[in-house]
Each structure stands twice: as C-alpha cells, then as structure tokens.
C-alpha angles and dihedrals in degrees: 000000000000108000127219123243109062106161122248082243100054092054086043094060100044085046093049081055103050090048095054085049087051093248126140108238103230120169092253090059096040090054089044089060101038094037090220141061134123097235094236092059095044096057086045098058080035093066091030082060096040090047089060102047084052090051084051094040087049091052100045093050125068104228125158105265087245099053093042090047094045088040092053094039081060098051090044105051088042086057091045109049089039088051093055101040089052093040087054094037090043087053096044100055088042086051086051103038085050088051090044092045091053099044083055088042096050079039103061096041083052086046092051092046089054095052099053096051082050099060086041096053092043090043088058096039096058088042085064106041084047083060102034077062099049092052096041084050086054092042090057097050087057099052090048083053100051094035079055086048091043099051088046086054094047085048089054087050087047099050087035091056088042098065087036094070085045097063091043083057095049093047086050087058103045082054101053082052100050081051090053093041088051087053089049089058100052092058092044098053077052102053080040115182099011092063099045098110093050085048088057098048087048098053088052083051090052097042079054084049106052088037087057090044088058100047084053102048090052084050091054093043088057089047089058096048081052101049076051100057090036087064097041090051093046089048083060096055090050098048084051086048084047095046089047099042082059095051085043088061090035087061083036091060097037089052092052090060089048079053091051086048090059094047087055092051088050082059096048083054094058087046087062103046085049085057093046093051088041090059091046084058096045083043086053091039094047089042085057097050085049092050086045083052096047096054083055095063099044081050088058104042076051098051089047084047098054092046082049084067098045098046084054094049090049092046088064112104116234119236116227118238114255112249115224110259110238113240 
C-alpha cells in the first residue's frame, strides 16, 4: 500500500525531471517513480510545484499585469476544481472499494464456516442413518424369526387341539357304550339267570370302556398341559413382539430426526447459495467502484492534458508590435 508523507522535495525533483524529458507530472507517474505516495498528497506537492513554475514563467516573461493575472486565475481555478473533484471522487471510491473489500472479506470466512458445519453435519448424518439401518436390518431379522417361531407354534395348537377333540370324541363314545352297557344290566338282572353269560360279556365290555375312558381322559389332560404351555409359550413371543415392535419405533423414530438433520442441512444449503449470490453483488458492486476509479484517472490525464496545453500557449514569447519609422 502506498504510504502518506512524501516530501515536497521528493515530488520536486521527479517533476523538474519529467519536465526536462518533456513529460507532464501527474500523481500516477510521480508514485511510479517514487514507489510511494498517498494520491492526495501527491497532487498536492504536484500544484504546489506547478504553481511555482507559473510564478517563474510569469516573471521571466514580460505579459501585461491583466493578461498574466486572468490567465493565472484560469490555471488556477482549473487546477483547483479538477483537483477537488478528483481528490473527492478519489476518496469516495477508496472509502467504497475498502467497504466492499471487507463485506466480501466477513462473507467468505461465513461462507467457510458454513461449509464446514455443513461437511460435519453431512458427515454425521450419514454415520447414523448407516447405523438406523443396520439396526432396522437386524430388527427385521428378528421379527421374521420370531413370525417363523410364531406360525410353528400356531401349527403345534392346531395339531394339539386337534387330538384333543379326538379324545372328546372317543370319551363320548365310551360313554354312550357304558350306557348301553347299563341298559344292558338292567335287563339282564331281569332276565336273571338266563342272561348271565351276556352280563358277563358286557361287564368285561364295560371294564374295556372305562379303561378306555380313562386312557382317554389322561390323553386329554396332557393335551391340556400342552395347550398351557402352548399359551405361555406363545405370551412370551408376544411380549418379545411387543419388546421388538418398541425398539422398531424407537429406530423409526431415530431415523425421522436423521431425517430432520438432513432438512436442516438442506437449509444450510440455502444459506450458502444466498451468500454466494450475496459476493456476485459486492463483485459487481466492487467492478463498478474500479470502473468509477478508473474514469477518475482518465479526468484527471485529461485535466493535466489540458493544462499541458495551457502551459504551452502561455510559454510562447509575445512579439512586440512594430512601431511606425518616422520619415
């Protein structure tokens, strides 16, 4: 950066040479040769010097007072009020292309730090649904396990009941006979003597039935220890169901917030393309300052052309008018 406090001197001596090489001092120049100069300070030392070299040229030539005097009060104001203008305009676009410089400073290092909250929460958010569908893989599993377990168990009620309702058949019918074979007594007690033989035959039928009665009642009670242990058994499958349909929600749930992280990140997202679009408009902005700067300096190249050409006009001696010889 160009740095304040160049000496009058220092910009004397660089204008005293460009003026012996034929060159017009501006405050570019100047701050090229010296290679520093704050531009407000250079122009300053430039008119002082100017101002000087017109003071010399106006006391070397010989010009009526009034012509001298109109044609400094020119120069001078044309200095001036270019001077000025290009000082103000000068500070102005400096003021704005530092303001510019810093919002697109303070809007990268957001952007940055948005970014990197952004891989971070991407990176997370990745790690957990990795997991979520790990555990919701392994859930699964689990669930087909225990539906397989379940229908076998529903197969073992099914064939249990089954033979359950065959031994209530087969009581039913031991029954039927012992009533039969009741029936069958009282006749014969009737008939007495003549029907022993068939009494006989019927109590040994009746021992074989209630034999069989019994056989079948002790099938039917471990049928029904069986059927038991079938429903406790089956209790305990549905508390695991139960246990596992909990954790399923639990990952469901789980999985819905990963699902929230990633809306956020979509937001973040947003966030980033509004700063984006934010820099293009301080990079317009900023490409318009430099295009307003630049217009200053051509103003100026213009204004120290102009007094080039004034400065020429005045060099010229003036002839004096030939007076008439007298005869």
């Amino acid at each position: 950066m160009a740095r304040e406090g160049v000496s009058y001197d220092e910009v004397e001596r660089v204008c005293e040479q460009f003026a012996r090489d034929d060159i017009s001092p501006t405050w570019r120049k100047v701050r090229d040769e010296l290679g520093t100069g704050n531009p407000s300070t250079l122009l300053r030392h430039i008119k002082t010097w100017k101002e000087r070299q017109h003071a010399a040229f106006n006391t070397d030539v010989e010009l009526p007072q009034s012509v001298v005097g109109v044609i400094k009060k020119a120069m001078l104001e044309a200095v001036d009020n270019a001077t000025e203008k290009q000082e103000a305009a000068l500070a102005d676009s400096n003021e704005q292309l530092q303001e510019s410089l810093k919002a697109l400073a303070s809007v990268e290092d957001q952007m940055k730090v948005l970014e990197q909250e952004k891989n971070t929460l991407l990176a997370q958010s990745e790690a957990k649904i990795l997991e979520l569908e790990k555990q919701l893989a392994a859930s699964q599993r689990q669930a087909d396990d225990l539906t397989v377990q379940n229908k076998a168990l529903n197969n073992k009620l099914d064939e249990a009941l089954r033979v359950q309702e065959i031994a209530r058949t087969e009581s039913a019918k031991a029954q039927m006979q012992v009533e039969r074979a009741d029936k069958a007594t009282d006749k014969a007690e009737q008939r007495s003597e003549e029907l022993r033989q068939e009494v006989d035959q019927m109590k040994a039928a009746l021992t074989s039935a209630e034999k069989a009665a019994a056989t079948a009642e002790a099938v039917a009670n471990e049928q029904s220890k069986a059927i038991d242990r079938l429903d406790a058994e089956l209790a305990e499958d549905k508390q695991a169901l139960t246990t596992l349909q909990s954790r399923y929600d639990n990952l469901l749930s789980r999985y819905e917030e990963a699902a929230k992280t990633e809306a956020k990140v979509q937001e973040q997202d947003k966030q980033i393309n509004r700063l984006e679009t934010d820099i293009l408009t301080h990079q317009r902005r900023y490409e318009d300052l430099l295009s307003k700067y630049e217009a200053c300096t051509r103003l100026e190249s213009a204004t120290t052309a102009r007094l080039a050409v004034l400065e020429a006009k005045n060099s010229q001696p003036v002839r004096p008018t030939d007076k008439p010889s007298k005869k």
